[in-house]
C-alpha positions as CSV (number, residue, x, y, z in Angstrom):
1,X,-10.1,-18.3,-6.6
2,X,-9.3,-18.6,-2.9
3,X,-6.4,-19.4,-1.4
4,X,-5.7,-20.3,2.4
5,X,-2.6,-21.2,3.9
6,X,-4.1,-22.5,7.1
7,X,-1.5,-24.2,9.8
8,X,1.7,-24.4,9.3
9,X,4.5,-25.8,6.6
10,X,6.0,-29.2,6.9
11,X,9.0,-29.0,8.7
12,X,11.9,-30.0,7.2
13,X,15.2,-30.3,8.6
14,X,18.7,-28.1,7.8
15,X,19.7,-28.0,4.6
16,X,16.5,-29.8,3.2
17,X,16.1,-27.2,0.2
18,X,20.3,-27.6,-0.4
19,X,19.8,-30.4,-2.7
20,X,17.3,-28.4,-4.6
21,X,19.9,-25.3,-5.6
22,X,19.5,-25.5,-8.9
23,X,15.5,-25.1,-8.5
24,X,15.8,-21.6,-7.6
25,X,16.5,-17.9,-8.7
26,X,17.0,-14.4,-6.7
27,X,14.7,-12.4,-4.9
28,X,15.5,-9.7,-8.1
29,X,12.3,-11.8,-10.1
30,X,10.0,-10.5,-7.6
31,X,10.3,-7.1,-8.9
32,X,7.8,-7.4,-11.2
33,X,4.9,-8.9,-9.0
34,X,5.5,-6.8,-6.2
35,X,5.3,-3.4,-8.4
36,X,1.9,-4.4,-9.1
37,X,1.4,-4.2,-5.3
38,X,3.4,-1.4,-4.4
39,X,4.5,1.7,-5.8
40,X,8.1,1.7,-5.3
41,X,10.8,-1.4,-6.0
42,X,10.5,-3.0,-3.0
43,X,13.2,-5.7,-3.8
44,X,15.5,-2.4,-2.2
45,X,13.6,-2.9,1.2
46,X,15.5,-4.7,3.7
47,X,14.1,-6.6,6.5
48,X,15.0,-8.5,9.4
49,X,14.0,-12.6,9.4
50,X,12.0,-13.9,12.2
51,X,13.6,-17.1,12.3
52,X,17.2,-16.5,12.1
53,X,17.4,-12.5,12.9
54,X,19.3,-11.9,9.4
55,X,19.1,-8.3,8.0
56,X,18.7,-8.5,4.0
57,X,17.2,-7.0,0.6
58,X,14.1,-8.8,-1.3
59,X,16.4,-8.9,-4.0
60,X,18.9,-11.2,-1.5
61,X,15.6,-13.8,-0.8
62,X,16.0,-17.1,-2.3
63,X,13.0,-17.7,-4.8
64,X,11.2,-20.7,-5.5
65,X,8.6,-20.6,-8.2
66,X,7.3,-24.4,-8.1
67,X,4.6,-23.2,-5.4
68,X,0.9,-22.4,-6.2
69,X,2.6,-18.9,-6.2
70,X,6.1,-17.3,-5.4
71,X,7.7,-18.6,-2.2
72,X,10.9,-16.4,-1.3
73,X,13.3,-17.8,1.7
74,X,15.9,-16.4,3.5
75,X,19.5,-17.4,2.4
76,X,20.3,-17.4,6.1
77,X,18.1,-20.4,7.8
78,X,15.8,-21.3,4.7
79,X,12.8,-20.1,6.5
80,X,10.1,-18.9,4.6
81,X,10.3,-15.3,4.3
82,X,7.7,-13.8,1.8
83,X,5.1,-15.7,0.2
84,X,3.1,-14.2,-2.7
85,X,-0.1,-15.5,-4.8
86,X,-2.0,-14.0,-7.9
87,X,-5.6,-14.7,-8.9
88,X,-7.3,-13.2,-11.8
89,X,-8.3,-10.0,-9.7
90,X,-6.3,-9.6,-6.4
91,X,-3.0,-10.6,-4.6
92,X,-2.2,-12.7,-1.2
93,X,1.1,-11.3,0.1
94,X,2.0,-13.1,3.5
95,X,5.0,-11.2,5.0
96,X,4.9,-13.2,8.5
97,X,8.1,-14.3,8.1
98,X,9.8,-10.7,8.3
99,X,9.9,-8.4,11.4
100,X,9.3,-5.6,9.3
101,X,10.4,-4.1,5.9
102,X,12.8,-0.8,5.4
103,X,11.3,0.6,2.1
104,X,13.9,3.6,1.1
105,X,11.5,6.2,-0.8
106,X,12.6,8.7,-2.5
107,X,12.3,12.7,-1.3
């Protein structure tokens, strides 16, 4: 399986994802997919969103799981935050839509 997100999303104007509220869960149902990935809970991690400069946890993403994978938004512009596809053997995780993420480990 391949998978290539080349170019760019269709842009939609504010508020276009409002109507679809009820389509959605929290960022906590990433926990599972992303423990495959990393070692830790990284729905704990905060990070800083490049389109709207708002700090927040995975667990505070807005998840949408109609995609051809998990597509997780920020609840402060509805940019696209975290995007994360599974094949059979290996994981795409495109983070481009985050600064950087805070992962608190543990001593």
């Amino acid at each position: 399986m391949t998978v290539s997100w080349s170019g760019s999303a269709p842009t939609e104007g504010p508020g276009a994802h409002a109507s679809r509220a009820d389509e959605h869960i929290d960022g906590n149902a990433l926990a599972g997919s992303l423990r495959e990935v990393f070692a830790v809970d990284v729905t704990v991690a905060s990070g800083r969103c490049v389109g709207c400069g708002r700090v927040d946890t995975v667990a505070g993403l807005v998840l949408y799981t109609q995609a051809p994978g998990l597509v997780a938004r920020c609840p402060g512009c509805d940019g696209v935050v975290l995007r994360l596809v599974r094949g059979p053997d290996r994981a795409w995780l495109d983070l481009r839509g985050v600064t950087a993420l805070e992962i608190p480990l543990r001593p």
